[in-house]
N, C-alpha and C positions, 0 to 999 in steps of 0.2 A: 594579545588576549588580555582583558580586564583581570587584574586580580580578584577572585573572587572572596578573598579574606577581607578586603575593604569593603565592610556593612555600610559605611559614610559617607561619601563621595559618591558612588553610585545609585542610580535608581535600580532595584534588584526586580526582574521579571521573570515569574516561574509560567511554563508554557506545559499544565497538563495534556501528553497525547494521548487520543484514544485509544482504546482496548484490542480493536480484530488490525492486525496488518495490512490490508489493503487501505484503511483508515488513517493508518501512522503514517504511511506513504502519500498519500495526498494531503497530508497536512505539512509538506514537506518546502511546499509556496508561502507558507502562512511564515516559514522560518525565513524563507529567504525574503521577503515582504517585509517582516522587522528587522532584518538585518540589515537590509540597505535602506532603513529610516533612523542607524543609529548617529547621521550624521543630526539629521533634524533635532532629534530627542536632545543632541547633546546640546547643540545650537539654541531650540527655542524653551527647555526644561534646565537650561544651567548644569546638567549633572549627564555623563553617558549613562549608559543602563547594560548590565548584566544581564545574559538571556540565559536561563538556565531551560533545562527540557527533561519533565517529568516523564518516564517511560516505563515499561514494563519491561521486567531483566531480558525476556526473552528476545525483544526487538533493539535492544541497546546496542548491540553491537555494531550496527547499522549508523549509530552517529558517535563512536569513540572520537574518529578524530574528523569529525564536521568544523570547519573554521566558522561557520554561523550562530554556534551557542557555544555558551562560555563555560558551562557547568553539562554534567548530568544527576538526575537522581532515580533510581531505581526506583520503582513501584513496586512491592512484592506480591500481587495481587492475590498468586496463591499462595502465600507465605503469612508475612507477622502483620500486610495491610489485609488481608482477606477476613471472611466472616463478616460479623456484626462488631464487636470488639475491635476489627480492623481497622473501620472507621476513625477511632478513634486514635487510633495509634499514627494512620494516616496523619492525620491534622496535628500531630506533635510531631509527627516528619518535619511539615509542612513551614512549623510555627519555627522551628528551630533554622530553617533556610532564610531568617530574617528576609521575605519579601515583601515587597511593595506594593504587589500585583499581581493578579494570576489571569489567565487566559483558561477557561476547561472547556477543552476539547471532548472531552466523554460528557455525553446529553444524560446522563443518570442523576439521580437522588443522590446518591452514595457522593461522586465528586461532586457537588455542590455543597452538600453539609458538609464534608471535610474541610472544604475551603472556609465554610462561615466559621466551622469550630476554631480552626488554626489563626484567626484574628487577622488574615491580611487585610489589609483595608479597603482594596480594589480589587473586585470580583468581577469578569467579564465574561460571559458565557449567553448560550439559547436558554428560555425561560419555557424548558419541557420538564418534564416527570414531576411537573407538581414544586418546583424550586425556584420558583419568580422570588420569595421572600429571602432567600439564600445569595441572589445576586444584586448588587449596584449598582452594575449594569450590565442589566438583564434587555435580549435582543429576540425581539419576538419571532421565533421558528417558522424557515422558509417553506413554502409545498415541498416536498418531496420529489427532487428533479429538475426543479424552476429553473434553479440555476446548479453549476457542478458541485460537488461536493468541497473542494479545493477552493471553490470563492466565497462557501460558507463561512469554510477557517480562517479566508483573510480578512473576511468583512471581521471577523471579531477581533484581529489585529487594528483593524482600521477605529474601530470604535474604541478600543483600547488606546490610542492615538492621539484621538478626536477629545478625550477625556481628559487631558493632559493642554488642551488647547491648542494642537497640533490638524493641522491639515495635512495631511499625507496627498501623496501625487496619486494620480491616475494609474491604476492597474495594469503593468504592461503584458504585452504577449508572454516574454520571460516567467512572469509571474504563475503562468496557466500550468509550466513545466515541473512535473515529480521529479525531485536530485537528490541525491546521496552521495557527496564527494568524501564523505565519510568513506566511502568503499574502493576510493579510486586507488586506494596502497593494495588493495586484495589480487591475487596474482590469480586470471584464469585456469583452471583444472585441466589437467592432462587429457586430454580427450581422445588421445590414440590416433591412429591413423587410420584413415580411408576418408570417405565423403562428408558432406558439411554436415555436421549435430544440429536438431533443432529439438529444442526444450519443449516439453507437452507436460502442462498439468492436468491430468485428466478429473478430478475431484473436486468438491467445494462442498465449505463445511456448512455453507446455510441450509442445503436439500437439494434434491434432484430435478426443483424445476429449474434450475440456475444451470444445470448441467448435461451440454450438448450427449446425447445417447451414443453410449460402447460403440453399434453397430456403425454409426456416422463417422463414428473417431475412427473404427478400425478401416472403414474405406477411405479413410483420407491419409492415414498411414499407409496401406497397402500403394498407394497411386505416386506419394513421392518417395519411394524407395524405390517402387519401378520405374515409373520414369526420369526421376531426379539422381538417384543413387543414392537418398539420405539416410542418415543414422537418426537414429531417437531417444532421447536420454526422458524419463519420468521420473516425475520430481512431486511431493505431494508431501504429507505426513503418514501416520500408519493406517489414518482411516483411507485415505488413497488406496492403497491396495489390494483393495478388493476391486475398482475401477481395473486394475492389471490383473489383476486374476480372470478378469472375465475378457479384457482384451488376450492374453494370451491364448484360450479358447476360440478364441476368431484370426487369430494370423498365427500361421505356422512362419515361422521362420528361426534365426540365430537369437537366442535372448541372451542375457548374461545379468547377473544384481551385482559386479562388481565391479568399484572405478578404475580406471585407465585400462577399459576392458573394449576390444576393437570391434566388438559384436556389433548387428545391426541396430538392435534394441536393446538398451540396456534400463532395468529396474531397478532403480536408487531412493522409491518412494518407502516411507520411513527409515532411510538410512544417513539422512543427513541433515546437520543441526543449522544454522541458518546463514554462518559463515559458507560454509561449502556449498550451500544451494546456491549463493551469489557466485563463487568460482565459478560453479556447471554453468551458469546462466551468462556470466563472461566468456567463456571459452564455446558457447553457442551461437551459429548465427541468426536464429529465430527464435522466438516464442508461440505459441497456441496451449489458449487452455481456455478456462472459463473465466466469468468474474469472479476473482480470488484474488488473495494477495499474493499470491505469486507472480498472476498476470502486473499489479500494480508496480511490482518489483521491479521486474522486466523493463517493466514500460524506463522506470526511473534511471536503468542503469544504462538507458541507451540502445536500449537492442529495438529491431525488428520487433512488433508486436502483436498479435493479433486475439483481440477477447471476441467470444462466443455469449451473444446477450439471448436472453430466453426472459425468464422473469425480472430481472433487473431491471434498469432503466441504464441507458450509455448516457443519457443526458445528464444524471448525477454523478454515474461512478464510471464513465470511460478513461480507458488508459490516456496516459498523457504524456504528448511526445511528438514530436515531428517523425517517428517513425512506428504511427501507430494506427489501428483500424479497431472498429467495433463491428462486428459482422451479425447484425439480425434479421431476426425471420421477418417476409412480407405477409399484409392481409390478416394479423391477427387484432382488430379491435381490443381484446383481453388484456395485453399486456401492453405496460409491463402491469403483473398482478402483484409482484413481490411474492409471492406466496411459495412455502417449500416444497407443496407438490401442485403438480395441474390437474385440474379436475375437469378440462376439458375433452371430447372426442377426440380432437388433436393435439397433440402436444408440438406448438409450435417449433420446439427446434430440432423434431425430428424432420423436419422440412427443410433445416440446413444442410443443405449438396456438402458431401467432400471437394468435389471440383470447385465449386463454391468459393471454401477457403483454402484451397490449394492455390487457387489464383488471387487471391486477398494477400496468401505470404510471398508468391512472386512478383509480385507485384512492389512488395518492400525489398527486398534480399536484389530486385533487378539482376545485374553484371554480377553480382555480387555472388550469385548462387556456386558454382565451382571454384571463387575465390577462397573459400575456407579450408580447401580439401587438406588433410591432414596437420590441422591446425593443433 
C-alpha cells in the first residue's frame, strides 16, 4: 500500500461515493477499473497515485480492508458535513486531504460545490443539478438506463484517465462485476440447523412501485418451504417491518426475531447494522428481494441472486454477477416509470407468479439446493 503521508511522490485521487447503497455497490467496478490502471498511471504520469474513497460512515465498513484504495474518509453526512454549513465544512475535509483529483459519484449541487470550494484542481463528474461551472471535466449525463449504472462510474474513471493523457484499455467483462473483498475476513452467521436459509428483503426505500406485493411474496414463501424445506431469514431496516408485519398475517407458521434461532422464518428486519447483514447474507444460499441495496449487496458478495424489477429499469440498476437474475413483468409499455407509486389499473408486478421466481432461484442454487442444509 502507498503511503498515504507522502503528499510528493504521489498523484493523490479522492473517489467521492454515492449516497443510497445500492449506488456504493455498483460503483465498486469503477474502484477496481483504477486500480488495475495504477500500473499505466505510474508508467505514463511519472508518479503512482493514491486512491482514497470518500464514503458515508454508514457504508464504510464495507471497504475497511479493500486492497483497491489506499485511504478512507468518512463523510458525515448527517453529522458535521450535513446542512447548509456542511458544505462547507465538507470542502475543508476535502482541501486538507491535499488531492489532486476527485471523481464525484453523487450527481448533486452539494458535491460539486464542495469540491470547487476545496480547491482541488481536477474535478471529474456528470454536469446535472445545475454544476457544469463547478467541474473541469464535466461529462454530459447518460439517458437513464442506456447503459448500467456501473459503466457510468467507470466512464468517469476513464475520463479521468484520459485527462492525464492516458488511454485506458477496453472494459472487460470483470469490470461489469460488484466486489467487496473488503468483506471476505467476515465470518458467516450461525444460521442454525435444518434446511438451506434464503435471505428476502422484502422493502425498498424509494416506494411501493419498486416493491413486489406481500401477497406474491407470501406465495412464494409459502411454495419453498413446502416444497423445498427452506428457511427465511428478512433482512431490511426498521421501515422494513411493517412489509413483516403484514407478511406474518398471511403465513402461519414457526417465526422467531432472534439470530441463531432454527425457526422457519426468522425476523431480523431492523435488527442489524450492516456488518451482520453481510454475515446473514454469507451464511445464506440465496437472495430475493427488490431493487435495493441489499439485493446489490448480495449480488456483490457472490451469492445467488434474484431482483424483482417493477418500476426501475434492470438495464441501469440490475444485480451484477454471474450468479444473478432480474426477474420482470411482461406486456407493461409503462415501465419502467421510475415512479414511487403506480397509477396504473394494474400494477405490474403484481403479475409476478411466485412459481415464477421460485423457478428463477432454482435455477441459481441448481445441485446446490440441499447442499447448505444445516450450514
Amino acid at each position: 500500500m502507498i503511503d498515504p503521508s507522502d503528499k510528493h511522490s504521489v498523484l493523490r485521487l479522492l473517489v467521492l461515493a454515492p449516497n443510497w447503497l445500492g449506488d456504493v455497490v455498483m460503483t465498486t467496478p469503477l474502484l477496481s477499473f483504477l486500480h488495475a490502471n495504477r500500473g499505466a498511471v505510474s508508467k505514463g504520469f511519472g508518479r503512482p497515485f493514491t486512491l482514497c474513497l470518500g464514503i458515508r460512515g454508514a457504508w464504510a465498513g464495507l471497504f475497511r480492508d479493500d486492497d483497491r484504495i489506499d485511504e478512507l474518509m468518512v463523510i458525515e453526512r448527517g453529522g458535521r458535513h450535513g446542512g447548509f454549513g456542511g458544505v462547507f465544512r465538507l470542502a475543508d475535509t476535502l482541501r486538507q486531504g491535499g488531492f489532486d483529483a476527485v471523481i464525484i459519484g453523487p450527481p448533486s449541487l452539494r458535491s460539486g460545490l464542495a469540491a470547487k470550494l476545496s480547491g482541488i484542481s481536477d474535478r471529474v463528474g456528470y454536469r446535472s443539478d445545475g454544476r457544469s461551472l463547478l467541474l473541469n471535466h464535466g461529462v454530459a449525463p447518460q439517458r437513464r438506463g442506456s447503459i448500467h449504472y456501473s459503466r457510468e462510474m467507470i466512464h468517469l474513471g476513464r475520463v479521468w484517465l484520459e485527462s492525464l493523457g492516458l488511454v485506458p484499455g477496453k472494459i472487460q467483462d470483470r469490470d461489469w462485476t460488484s466486489s467487496l473483498p473488503g468483506c471476505e475476513s467476515l465470518p458467516p452467521a450461525n444460521s442454525g440447523e435444518g434446511g438451506p436459509v434464503w435471505a428476502v428483503a422484502p422493502g425498498t426505500t424509494y416506494g411501493e412501485a419498486k416493491t413486489w406485493p406481500v401477497a406474491r411474496l407470501a406465495e412464494f414463501i409459502r411454495l419453498a418451504v413446502d416444497r423445498h424445506g427452506v428457511r427465511f431469514v428478512f433482512l431490511g431496516d426498521g421501515t422494513a417491518r411493517g412489509f413483516t408485519t403484514r407478511l406474518k398475517e398471511q403465513i402461519t407458521g414457526e417465526w422467531g426475531d432472534e439470530p441463531q434461532s432454527n425457526c422457519t422464518l426468522l425476523d431480523l428486519t431492523g435488527k442489524t447494522d450492516l456488518t451482520a447483514a453481510v454475515r446473514v447474507l454469507k451464511a445464506s444460499q440465496a437472495f430475493v428481494g427488490n431493487d435495493s441495496g441489499l439485493m446489490h449487496l448480495a449480488a456483490a458478495l457472490g451469492m445467488p441472486t434474484i431482483g424483482v424489477f417493477g418500476s426501475s429499469n434492470p438495464d441501469w440498476t440490475a444485480p451484477l454477477g454471474q450468479k444473478t437474475r432480474a426477474v420482470v413483468p411482461d406486456g407493461f409499455s409503462c415501465r419502467p416509470c421510475y415512479r414511487k407509486t403506480c397509477n396504473q389499473p394494474i400494477f405490474c408486478l403484481d403479475t409476478v407468479s411466485a412459481d415464477t421466481v421460485l423457478s428463477e432461484v432454482l435455477k441459481l442454487v441448481g445441485d446446490d439446493l440441499n447442499g447448505r442444509e444445516g450450514a
